[in-house]
Structure formats: C-alpha cells, structure tokens
C-alpha positions as CSV (number, residue, x, y, z in Angstrom):
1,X,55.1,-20.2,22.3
2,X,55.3,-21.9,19.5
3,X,56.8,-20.5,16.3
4,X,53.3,-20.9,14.1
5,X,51.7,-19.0,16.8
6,X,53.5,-15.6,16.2
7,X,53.1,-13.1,13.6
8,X,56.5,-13.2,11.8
9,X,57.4,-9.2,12.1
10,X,57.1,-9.7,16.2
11,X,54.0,-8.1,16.1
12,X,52.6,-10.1,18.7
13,X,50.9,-13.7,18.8
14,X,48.9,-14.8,15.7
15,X,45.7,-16.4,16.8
16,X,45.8,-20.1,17.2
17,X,42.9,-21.3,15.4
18,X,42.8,-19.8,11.9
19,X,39.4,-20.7,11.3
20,X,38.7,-18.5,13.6
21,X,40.2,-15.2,12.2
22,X,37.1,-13.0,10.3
23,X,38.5,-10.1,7.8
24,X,36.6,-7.4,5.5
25,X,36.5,-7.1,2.0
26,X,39.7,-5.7,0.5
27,X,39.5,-2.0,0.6
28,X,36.6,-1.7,3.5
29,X,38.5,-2.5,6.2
30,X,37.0,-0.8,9.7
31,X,39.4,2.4,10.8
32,X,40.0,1.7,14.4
33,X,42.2,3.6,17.1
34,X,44.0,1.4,19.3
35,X,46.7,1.0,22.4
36,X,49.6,-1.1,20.5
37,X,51.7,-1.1,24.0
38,X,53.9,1.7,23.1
39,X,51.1,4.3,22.3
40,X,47.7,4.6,20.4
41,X,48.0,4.2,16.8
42,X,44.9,5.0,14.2
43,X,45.1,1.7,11.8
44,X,42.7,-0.8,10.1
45,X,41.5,-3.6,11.4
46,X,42.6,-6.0,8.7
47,X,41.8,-9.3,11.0
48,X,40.3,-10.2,13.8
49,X,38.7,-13.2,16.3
50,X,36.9,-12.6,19.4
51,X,39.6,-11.8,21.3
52,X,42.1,-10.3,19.3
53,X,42.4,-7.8,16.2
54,X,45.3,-7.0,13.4
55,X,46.6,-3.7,13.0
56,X,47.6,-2.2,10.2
57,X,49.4,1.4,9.4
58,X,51.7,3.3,8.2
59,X,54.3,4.5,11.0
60,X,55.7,8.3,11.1
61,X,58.9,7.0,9.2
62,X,56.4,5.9,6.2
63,X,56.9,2.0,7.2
64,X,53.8,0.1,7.0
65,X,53.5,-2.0,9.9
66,X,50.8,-4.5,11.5
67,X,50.5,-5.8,14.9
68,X,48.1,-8.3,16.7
69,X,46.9,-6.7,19.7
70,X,43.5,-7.5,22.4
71,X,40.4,-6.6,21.1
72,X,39.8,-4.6,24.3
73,X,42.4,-2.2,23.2
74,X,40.6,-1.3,19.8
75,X,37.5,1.0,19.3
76,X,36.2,1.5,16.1
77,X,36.6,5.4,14.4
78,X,35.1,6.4,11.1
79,X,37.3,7.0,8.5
80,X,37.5,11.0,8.9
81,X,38.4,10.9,12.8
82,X,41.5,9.0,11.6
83,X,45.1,10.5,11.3
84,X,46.1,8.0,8.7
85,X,44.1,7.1,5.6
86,X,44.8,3.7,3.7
87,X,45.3,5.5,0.0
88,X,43.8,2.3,-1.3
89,X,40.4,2.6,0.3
90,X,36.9,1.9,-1.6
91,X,35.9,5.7,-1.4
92,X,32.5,5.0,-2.7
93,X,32.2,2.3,0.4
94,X,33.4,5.6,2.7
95,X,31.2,8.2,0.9
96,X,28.2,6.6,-0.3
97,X,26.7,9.6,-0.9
98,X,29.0,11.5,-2.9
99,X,29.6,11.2,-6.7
C-alpha cells in the first residue's frame, strides 16, 4: 500500500479518493459506537466515504486517538448512549430544546 494511502498514526488505510471523504460541521459530529479490531470504542465519526468511516476518541489513558475503520463496523448512537463526550460539542445542536 502506498504511503499516501495510510493514516499517519497507523490507524488504518486513509481512503484513496479524497473527494470522496464527507465530514460534519465542526462540533456536530455523529456519536457512533464501533468495532476498531481490538474492542468497541464509542467515538465520532469525524469522516467518512461509503465504505469507510474515521474515528475519533479519547482512550482510557486520556490520549485522543482516530482510526479509519469499515463502515459496517459503525452504528450510529445519540450523544447520551455514549461513554465519552467530545467537551467541544455544539450543545445547542445536542439539546435543541433546552436553554
């Protein structure tokens, strides 16, 4: 594989065409729950094609680490069902309803 096809932290292979990679607004990325290899991680999906989505979270040793894994492996979870919570979330985007 070639090396502009891989994520530099080894978190898997970065999607060839970059055209083809969708992301959210900054602060409104979807919470997801997903099967990294090693175990199931909760994370944001901060990128993602039609085959593949980027992980992002915070690890139990407070690293923040992302990953690239198969969109089969993700399922999307609201923000409350999640273990971790990105401190820099839009809470108003979350929480429409509350003041």
């Amino acid at each position: 594989m070639a090396a502009r096809e891989m994520v530099g932290d080894g978190g898997g292979p970065w999607p060839a065409q970059r055209s083809d990679v969708a992301r959210a607004p900054y602060g409104r990325e979807p919470y997801v729950r997903a099967d990294i290899g090693t175990g199931t991680v909760d994370a944001k999906a901060i990128a993602w094609t039609r085959t593949t989505v980027q992980l992002k979270w915070v690890d139990e040793a407070g690293a923040t680490r992302t990953q690239w894994v198969p969109a089969a492996a993700v399922r999307r979870i609201s923000r409350d069902e999640s273990a971790w919570r990105d401190p820099y979330d839009d809470y108003g985007f979350y929480y429409p309803d509350e003041p």
